[in-house]
C-alpha positions as CSV (number, residue, x, y, z in Angstrom):
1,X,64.2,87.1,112.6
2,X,65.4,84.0,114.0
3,X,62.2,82.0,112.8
4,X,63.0,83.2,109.3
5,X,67.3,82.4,109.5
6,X,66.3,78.9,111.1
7,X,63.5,78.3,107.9
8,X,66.0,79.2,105.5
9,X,69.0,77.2,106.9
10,X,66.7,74.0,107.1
11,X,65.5,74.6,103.1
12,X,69.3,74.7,102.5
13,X,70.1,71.8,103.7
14,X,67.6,70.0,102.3
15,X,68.5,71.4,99.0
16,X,72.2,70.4,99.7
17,X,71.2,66.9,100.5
18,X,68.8,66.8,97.1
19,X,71.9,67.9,95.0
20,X,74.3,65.4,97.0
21,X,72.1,62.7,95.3
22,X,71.9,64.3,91.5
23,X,75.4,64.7,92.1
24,X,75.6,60.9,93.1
25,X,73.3,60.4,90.3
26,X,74.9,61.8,87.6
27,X,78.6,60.3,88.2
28,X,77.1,57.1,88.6
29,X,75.7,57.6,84.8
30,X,79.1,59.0,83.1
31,X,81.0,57.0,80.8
32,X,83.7,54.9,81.0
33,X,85.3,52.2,83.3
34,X,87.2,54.0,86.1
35,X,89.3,50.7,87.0
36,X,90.2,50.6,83.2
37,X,91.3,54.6,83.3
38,X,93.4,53.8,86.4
39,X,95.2,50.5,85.4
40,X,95.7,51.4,81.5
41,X,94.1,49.5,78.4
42,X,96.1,46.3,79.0
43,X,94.6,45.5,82.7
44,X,93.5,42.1,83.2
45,X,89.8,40.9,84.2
46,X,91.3,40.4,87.6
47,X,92.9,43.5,88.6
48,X,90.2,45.3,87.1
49,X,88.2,43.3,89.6
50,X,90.8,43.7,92.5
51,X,90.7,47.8,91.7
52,X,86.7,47.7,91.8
53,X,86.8,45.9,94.8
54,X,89.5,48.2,96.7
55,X,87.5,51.3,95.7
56,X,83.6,50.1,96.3
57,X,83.0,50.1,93.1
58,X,81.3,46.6,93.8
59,X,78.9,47.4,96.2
60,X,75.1,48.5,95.3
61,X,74.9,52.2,94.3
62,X,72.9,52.9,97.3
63,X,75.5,51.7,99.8
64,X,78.3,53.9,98.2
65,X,76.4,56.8,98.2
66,X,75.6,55.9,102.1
67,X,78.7,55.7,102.5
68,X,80.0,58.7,100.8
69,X,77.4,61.0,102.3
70,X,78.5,59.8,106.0
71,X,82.2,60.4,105.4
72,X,81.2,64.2,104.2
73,X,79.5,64.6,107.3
74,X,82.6,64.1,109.3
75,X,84.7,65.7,107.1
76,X,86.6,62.7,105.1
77,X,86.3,63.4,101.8
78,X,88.5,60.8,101.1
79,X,91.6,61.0,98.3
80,X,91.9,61.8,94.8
81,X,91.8,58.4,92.3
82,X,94.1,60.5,89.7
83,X,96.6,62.0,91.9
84,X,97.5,59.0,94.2
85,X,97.4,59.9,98.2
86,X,96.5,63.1,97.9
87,X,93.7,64.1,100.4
88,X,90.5,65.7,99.1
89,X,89.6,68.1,101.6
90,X,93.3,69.4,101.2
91,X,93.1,69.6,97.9
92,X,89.5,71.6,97.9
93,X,91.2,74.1,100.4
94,X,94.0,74.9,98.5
95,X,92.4,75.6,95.3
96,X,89.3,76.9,96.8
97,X,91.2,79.6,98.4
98,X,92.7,80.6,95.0
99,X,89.2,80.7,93.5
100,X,87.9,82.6,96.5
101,X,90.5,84.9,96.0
102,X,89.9,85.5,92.0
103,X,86.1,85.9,93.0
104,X,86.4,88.0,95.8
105,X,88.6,90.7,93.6
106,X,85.9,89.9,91.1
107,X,83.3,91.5,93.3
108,X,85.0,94.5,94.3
109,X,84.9,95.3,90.5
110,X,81.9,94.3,89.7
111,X,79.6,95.5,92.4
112,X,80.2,99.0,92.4
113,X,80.8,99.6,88.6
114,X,77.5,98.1,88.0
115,X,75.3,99.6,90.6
116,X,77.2,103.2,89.3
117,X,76.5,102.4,85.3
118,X,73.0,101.3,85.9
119,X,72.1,104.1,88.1
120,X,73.3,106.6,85.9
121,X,71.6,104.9,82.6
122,X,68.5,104.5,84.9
123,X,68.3,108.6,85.6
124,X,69.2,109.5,82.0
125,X,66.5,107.4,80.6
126,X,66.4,108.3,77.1
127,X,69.6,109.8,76.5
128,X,72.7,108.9,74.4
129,X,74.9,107.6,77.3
130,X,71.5,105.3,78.4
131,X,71.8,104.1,74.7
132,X,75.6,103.7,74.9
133,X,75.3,101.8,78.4
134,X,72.4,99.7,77.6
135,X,74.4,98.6,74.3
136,X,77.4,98.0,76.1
137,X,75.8,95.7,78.7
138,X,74.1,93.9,76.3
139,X,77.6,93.1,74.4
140,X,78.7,92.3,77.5
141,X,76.2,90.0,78.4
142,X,75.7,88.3,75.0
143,X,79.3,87.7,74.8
144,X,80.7,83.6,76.4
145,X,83.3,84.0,78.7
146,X,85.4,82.0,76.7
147,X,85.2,85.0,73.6
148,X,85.6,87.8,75.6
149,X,88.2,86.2,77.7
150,X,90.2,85.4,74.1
151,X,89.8,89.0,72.8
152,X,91.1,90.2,76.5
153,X,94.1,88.1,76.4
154,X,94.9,88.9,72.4
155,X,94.6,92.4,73.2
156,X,96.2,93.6,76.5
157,X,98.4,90.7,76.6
158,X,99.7,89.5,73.1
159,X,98.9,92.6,71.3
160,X,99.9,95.8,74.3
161,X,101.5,93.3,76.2
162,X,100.4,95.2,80.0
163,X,99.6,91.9,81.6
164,X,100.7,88.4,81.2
165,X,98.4,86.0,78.8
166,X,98.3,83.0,81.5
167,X,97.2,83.0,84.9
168,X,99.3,79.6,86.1
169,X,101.1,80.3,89.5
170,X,103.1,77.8,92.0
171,X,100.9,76.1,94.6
172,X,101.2,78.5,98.0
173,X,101.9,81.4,95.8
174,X,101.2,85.0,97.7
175,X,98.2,85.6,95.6
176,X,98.7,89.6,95.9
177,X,102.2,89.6,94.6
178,X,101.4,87.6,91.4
179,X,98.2,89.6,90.9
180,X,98.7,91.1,87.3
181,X,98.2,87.7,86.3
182,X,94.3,88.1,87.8
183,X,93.7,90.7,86.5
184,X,92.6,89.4,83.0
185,X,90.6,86.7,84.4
186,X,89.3,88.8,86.8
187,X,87.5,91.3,84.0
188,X,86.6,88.2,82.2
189,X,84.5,86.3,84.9
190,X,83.1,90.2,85.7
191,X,81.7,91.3,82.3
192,X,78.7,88.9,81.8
193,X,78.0,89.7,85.6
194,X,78.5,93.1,85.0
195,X,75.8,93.4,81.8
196,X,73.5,91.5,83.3
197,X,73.6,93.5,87.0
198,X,73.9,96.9,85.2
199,X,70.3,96.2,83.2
200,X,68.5,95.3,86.0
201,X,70.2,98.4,88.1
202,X,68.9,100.3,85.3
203,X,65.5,98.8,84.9
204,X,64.9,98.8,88.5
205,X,65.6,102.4,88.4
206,X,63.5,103.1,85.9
207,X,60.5,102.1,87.8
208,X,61.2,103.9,90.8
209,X,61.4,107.0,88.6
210,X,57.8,106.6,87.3
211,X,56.5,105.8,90.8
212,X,53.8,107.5,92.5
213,X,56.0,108.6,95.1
214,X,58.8,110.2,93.1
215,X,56.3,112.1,91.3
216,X,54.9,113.0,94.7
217,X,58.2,114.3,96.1
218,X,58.6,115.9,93.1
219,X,55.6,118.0,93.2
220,X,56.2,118.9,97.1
221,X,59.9,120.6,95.3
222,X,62.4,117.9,97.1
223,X,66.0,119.0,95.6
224,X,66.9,116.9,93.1
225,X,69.6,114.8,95.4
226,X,66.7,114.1,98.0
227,X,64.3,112.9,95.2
228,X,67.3,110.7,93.6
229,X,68.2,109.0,96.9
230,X,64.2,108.1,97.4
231,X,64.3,106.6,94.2
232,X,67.8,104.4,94.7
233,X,66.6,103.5,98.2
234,X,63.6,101.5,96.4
235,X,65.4,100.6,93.6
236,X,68.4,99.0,94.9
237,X,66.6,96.6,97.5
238,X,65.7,94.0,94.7
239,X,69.5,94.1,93.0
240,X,70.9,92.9,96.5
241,X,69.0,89.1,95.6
242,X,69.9,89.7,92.0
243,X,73.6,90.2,92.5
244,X,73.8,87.7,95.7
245,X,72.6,84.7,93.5
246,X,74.6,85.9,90.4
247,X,77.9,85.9,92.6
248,X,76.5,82.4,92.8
249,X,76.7,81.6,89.5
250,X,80.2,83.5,89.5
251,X,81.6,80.5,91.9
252,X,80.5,78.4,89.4
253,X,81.1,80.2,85.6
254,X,84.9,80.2,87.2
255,X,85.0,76.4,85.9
256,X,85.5,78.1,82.2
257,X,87.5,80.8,83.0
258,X,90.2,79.3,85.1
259,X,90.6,76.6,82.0
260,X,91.0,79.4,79.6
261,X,93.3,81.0,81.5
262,X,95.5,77.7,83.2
263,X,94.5,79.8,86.4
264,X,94.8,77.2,89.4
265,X,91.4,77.7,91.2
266,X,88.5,75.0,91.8
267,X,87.1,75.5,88.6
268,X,90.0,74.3,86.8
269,X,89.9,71.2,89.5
270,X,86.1,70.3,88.8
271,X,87.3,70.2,84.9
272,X,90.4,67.8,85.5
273,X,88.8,66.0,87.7
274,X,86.1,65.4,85.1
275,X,88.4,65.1,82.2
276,X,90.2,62.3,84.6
277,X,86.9,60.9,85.6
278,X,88.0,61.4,89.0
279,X,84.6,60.4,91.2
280,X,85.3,61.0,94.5
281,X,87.1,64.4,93.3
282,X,84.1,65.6,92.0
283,X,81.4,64.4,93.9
284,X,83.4,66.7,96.6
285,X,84.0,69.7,93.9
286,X,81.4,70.1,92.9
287,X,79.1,69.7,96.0
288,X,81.1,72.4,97.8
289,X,80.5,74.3,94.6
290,X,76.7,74.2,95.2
291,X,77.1,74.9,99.1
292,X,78.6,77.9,98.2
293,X,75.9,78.8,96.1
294,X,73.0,78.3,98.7
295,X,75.1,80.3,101.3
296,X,75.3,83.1,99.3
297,X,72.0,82.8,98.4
298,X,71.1,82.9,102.3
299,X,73.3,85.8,102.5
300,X,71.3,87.6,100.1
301,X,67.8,86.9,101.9
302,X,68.8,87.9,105.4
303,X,70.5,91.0,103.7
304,X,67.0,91.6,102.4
305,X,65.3,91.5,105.4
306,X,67.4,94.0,106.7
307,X,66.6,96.2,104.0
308,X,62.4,95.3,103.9
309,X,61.2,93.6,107.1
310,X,57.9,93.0,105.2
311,X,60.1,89.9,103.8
312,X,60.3,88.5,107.2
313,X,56.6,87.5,107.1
């Protein structure tokens, strides 16, 4: 078991190092003159020059990233170019805790709800509530945040007017007593998820219904409960990777959500930042964005050993 932890943790940090440089990469190649953004339209040749210098911006690309990849490794993730003196790493904490929170909540409903709807499509196979939860999911799946995140605010907030239509709270805000403002974001980043995970609960369950060994324990007259939890012992095992690497994606989708919703989180950061062409801000954003990803992703496949040794080997 330890063999197979220590093979995964060194494949994720060779991934994170890979994506350090695409990230590198791909900020070298955007758009736009940052010293011009900072000092205005009117900057002379020389301050632009001065500004370059004082940032790195003159050094070969290979050195910068050098340099930005050490000061990661001990923690310095410098300061913000479009909000002057304040720290990254600070910065990344504070919203990353809000965006934790929004996903964490985000879980607790999707998880269950999904593993209970696609079970209970997966045993009716054929019947009119598999039909009306196979149609549902796909809605939900086929439908961009963005749209059902509208429709959600124009109906329970503008329309009913049960929750409030924007998600904006003070900095160091007690998350749970301003939590009706969550709660449309929260079914908003959960629905795609929730499609998507309910069809392959369903799916999965499917299969294990037509299995030679439900048919087996069938035939030896297993009540009906015993012969179910066979087939969600089997079927569940592969939804555990499926909804570990969709949380994934969840960290990241929150970049849309939190925009549409002026929710404070490190989505919204990552799309400031980029708006601002803030480098160093997101360099760090969105490189802590993909960390999270692989460590979920780790999560998932020790979770899975636990639940099929066979993986180990």
């Amino acid at each position: 078991m330890t063999k197979f932890i220590g093979k995964r943790l060194i494949n994720m940090v060779i991934t994170l190092f890979i994506a350090s440089i695409i990230i590198f990469t791909l900020t070298e190649v955007m758009p736009g003159d940052v010293a011009q953004m900072i000092l205005g339209q009117y900057a002379t040749p020389e301050s632009l020059e001065a500004v370059r210098a004082q940032l790195g911006l003159d050094k070969p690309a290979v050195v910068r990233y050098g340099d930005w990849i050490w000061g990661v490794l001990q923690g310095d993730l410098g300061t913000s170019m479009s909000m002057k003196g304040v720290s990254i790493s600070d910065l990344l904490l504070r919203r990353g805790r809000n965006s934790l929170f929004l996903a964490a909540f985000a879980t607790i409903f999707l998880v269950p709800l999904s593993l209970v709807v696609g079970v209970i499509a997966g045993l009716r196979e054929g019947s009119w509530l598999d039909h009306f939860i196979s149609t549902s999911s796909l809605v939900a799946l086929s439908l961009p945040s963005f749209i059902s995140g509208t429709f959600l605010m124009l109906i329970f907030a503008i329309w009913l007017k049960i929750v409030p239509a924007m998600s904006s709270i003070a900095p160091g805000a007690n998350l749970f007593k301003v939590f009706p403002k969550l709660i449309l974001p929260i079914i908003t980043v959960s629905l795609v998820l929730l499609g998507y995970v309910a069809r392959m609960v369903r799916a999965s369950v499917i299969d294990a219904s037509h299995s030679d060994y439900a048919r087996t324990a069938v035939l030896k007259g297993l009540p009906y409960h015993k012969v179910v939890w066979h087939i969600l012992r089997n079927a569940l095992m592969p939804t555990v990777t499926v909804i570990a690497m969709n949380l994934g994606w969840l960290i990241g989708g929150l970049v849309i959500v939190e925009t549409l919703f002026a929710y404070p989180g490190l989505g919204r950061l990552v799309y400031v930042a980029i708006q601002r062409q803030d480098i160093p801000l997101i360099q760090a954003s969105v490189l802590l964005t993909s960390a999270v990803y692989l460590l979920l992703n780790l999560a998932s496949d020790i979770i899975y050993t636990f639940l099929d040794p066979r993986v180990r080997y």
